[in-house]
N, C-alpha and C positions, 0 to 999 in steps of 0.2 A: 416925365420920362415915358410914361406908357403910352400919353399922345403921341411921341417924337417917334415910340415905337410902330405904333400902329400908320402914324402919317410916313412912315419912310417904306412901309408896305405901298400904299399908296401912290408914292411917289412913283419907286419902282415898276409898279403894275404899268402906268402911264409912261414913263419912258419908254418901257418894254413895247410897250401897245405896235410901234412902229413894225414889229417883226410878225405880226398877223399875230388869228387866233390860236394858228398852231404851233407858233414857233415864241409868242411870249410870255408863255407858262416860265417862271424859273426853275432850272432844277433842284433839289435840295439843297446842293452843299451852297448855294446861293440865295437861296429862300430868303432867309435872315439877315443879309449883308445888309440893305438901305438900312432895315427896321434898326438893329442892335449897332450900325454906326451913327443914327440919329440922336439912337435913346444917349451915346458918347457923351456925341455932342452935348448934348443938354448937360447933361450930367456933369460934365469937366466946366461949361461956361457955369452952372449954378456955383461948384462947388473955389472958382476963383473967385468968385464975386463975396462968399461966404467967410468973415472972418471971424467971427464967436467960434470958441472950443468946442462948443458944447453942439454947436450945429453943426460943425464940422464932422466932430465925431458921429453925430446921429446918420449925415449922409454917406460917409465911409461905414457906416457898419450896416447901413441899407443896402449900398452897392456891391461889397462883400459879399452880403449871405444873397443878392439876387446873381451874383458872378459864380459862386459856389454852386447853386441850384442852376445854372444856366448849364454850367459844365459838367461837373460831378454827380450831380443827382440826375441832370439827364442822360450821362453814361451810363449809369445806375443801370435809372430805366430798360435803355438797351441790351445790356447783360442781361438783364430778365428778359427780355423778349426772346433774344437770341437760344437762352435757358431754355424757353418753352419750345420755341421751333424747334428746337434739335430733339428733345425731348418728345415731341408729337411725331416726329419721324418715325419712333420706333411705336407709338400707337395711340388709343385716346388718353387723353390724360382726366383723373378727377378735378373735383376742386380743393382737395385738400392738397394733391400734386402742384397744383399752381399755385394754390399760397404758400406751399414748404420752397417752391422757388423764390418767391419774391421776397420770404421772410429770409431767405440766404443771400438773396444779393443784399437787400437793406442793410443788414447786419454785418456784412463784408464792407458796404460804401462808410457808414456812419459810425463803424464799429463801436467798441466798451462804453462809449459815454451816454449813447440810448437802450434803453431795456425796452422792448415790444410785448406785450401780451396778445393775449388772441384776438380782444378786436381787430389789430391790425392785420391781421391777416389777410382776411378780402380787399383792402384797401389799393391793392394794385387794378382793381373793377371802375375805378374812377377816372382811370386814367384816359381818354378818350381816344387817345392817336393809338393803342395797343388796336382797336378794335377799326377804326376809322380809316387810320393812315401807318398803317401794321410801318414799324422802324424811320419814320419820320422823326424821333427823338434827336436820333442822333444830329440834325441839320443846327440844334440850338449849340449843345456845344460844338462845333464846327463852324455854326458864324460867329458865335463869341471871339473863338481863338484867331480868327479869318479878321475878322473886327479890332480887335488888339494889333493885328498886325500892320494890317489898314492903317489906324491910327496911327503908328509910331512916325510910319510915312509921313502923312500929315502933317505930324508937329516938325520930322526934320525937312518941312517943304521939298519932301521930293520934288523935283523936275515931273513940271506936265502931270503932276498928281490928279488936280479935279479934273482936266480931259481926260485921263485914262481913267478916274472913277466913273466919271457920267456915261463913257463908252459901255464900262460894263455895266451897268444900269441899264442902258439901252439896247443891249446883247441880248436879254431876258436868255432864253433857251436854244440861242442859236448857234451857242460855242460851249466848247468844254472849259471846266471851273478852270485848268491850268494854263487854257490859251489864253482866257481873259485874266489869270495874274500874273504873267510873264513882264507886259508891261513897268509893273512894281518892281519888281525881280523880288517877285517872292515863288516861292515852291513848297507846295502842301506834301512831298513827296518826302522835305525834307524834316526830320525829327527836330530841329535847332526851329522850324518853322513854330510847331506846338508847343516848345518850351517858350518861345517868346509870346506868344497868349496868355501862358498858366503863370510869367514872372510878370505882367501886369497885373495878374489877381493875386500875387505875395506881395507887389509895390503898392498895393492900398491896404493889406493887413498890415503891414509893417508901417505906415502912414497911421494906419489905427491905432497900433500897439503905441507910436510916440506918444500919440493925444495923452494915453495911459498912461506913460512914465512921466 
């Protein structure tokens, strides 16, 4: 799955390439659309193919906690970010300022079940998009949920589904994220858009939980 992810980077890049150097960059909220419909793909053909319990359950409970961390823990992230920008407004900030940040969003995302002590405290220093690609976090949950949605399409063979996927593939940076989903008739705009991302990451907990009962 991390191939599928990384080669649908790749793909994309090469579609895009048509639109020159300067217009086949993708934007964020598109970043991640090839890579995490790829990693899907893999992922939903390995896991029909799989008919042991026991494997089953291992690749739902992998998919799970990387669907949770794709979403939640990269929102996480951003709240910290966003923490520290607002924060820096009003002047410099220490390092013990920055990690009372990042030790309050953690502890807001992950709440009662993890206790932190103070190693973790600097641990928001590893992060490399904080310093690199300042709020680039947010693009992961956003193709996740964009991806879920994607797919749903898919399995109900929208009409003209892989031409209007590979157009926006090959759009790279030349249009806005909602010209290129009108086609779907999907709307990022709309809140029933985001719940239907976050209820395919509850339809493979619950797909977990059966294994369990």
């Amino acid at each position: 799955m991390t191939l599928a992810h990384e080669l649908g980077h790749g793909v994309h890049q090469v579609l895009a390439g048509q639109q020159g150097p300067l217009m086949a960059q993708t934007p964020l909220t598109l970043a991640e659309t090839a890579s995490v419909f790829g990693e899907m793909l893999t992922f939903r053909s390995v896991l029909d193919q799989t008919t042991d319990p026991a494997k089953r359950k291992s690749l739902l409970a992998g998919k799970v906690e990387d669907m949770i961390n794709t979403v939640i823990r990269q929102i996480a992230f951003y709240a910290f970010e966003r923490k520290v920008h607002l924060a820096r407004k009003e002047g410099e900030l220490t390092s013990d300022q920055l990690c009372d940040l990042w030790l309050s969003v953690q502890n807001e995302s992950l709440g009662d079940a993890i206790r932190f002590d103070d190693d973790y405290r600097p641990f928001w220093t590893y992060i490399g998009h904080f310093i690199h690609s300042p709020f680039y976090v947010y693009a992961y949950a956003f193709g996740d949920c964009l991806v879920n949605a994607l797919y749903a399409r898919y399995e109900n063979a929208h009409e003209g589904f892989a031409q209007n996927y590979m157009a926006l593939l090959r759009a790279g940076g030349s249009k806005p994220y909602n010209e290129l989903l009108e086609p779907f008739g999907l709307d990022a705009r709309d809140p029933t858009f985001w719940q239907a991302g976050l209820d395919v990451i509850s339809g493979f907990i619950d797909q977990l939980e059966a294994l369990d009962g």
